[in-house]
N, C-alpha and C positions, 0 to 999 in steps of 0.2 A: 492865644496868639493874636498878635495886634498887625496891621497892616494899614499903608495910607497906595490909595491904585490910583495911577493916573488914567480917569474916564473920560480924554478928549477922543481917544482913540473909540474905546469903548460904548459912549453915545457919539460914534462918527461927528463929532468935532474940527478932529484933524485927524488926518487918515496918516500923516509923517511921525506920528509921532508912537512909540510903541508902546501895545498894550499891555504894561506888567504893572508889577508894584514899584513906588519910590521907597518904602522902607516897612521893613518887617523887624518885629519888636516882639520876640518868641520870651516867655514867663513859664518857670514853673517851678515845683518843689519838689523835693525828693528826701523822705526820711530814709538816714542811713548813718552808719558808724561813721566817723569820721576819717576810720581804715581805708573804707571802703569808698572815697574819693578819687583817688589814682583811680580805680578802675572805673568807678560811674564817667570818669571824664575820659579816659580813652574808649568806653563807649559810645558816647556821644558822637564822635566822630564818624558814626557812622551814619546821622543823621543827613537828610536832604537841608534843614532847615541849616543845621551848622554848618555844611557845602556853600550855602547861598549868602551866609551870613558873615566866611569866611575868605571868599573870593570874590 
């Protein structure tokens, strides 16, 4: 997983501005049937990263 933080907050820069990420860029692989997609992707959802990624 990739991430880009905004550190003006984080090295007290600027204190208005909040301390998160501007973009998460999540990778990975997964050997499997290709059955078995439906359910690795309704899996997924139940991910934090897919939560954040999705709203």
């Amino acid at each position: 997983m990739e991430g880009d933080i905004g550190l003006n907050r984080f090295l007290v820069l600027n204190a208005a501005v909040p301390n998160s990420y501007t973009e998460i860029r999540p990778r990975f692989r997964v050997n499997a049937r290709p059955e078995d997609l439906p359910r690795i992707r309704e899996l997924a959802e139940f991910s934090p990263v897919f939560n954040l990624q999705s709203n």
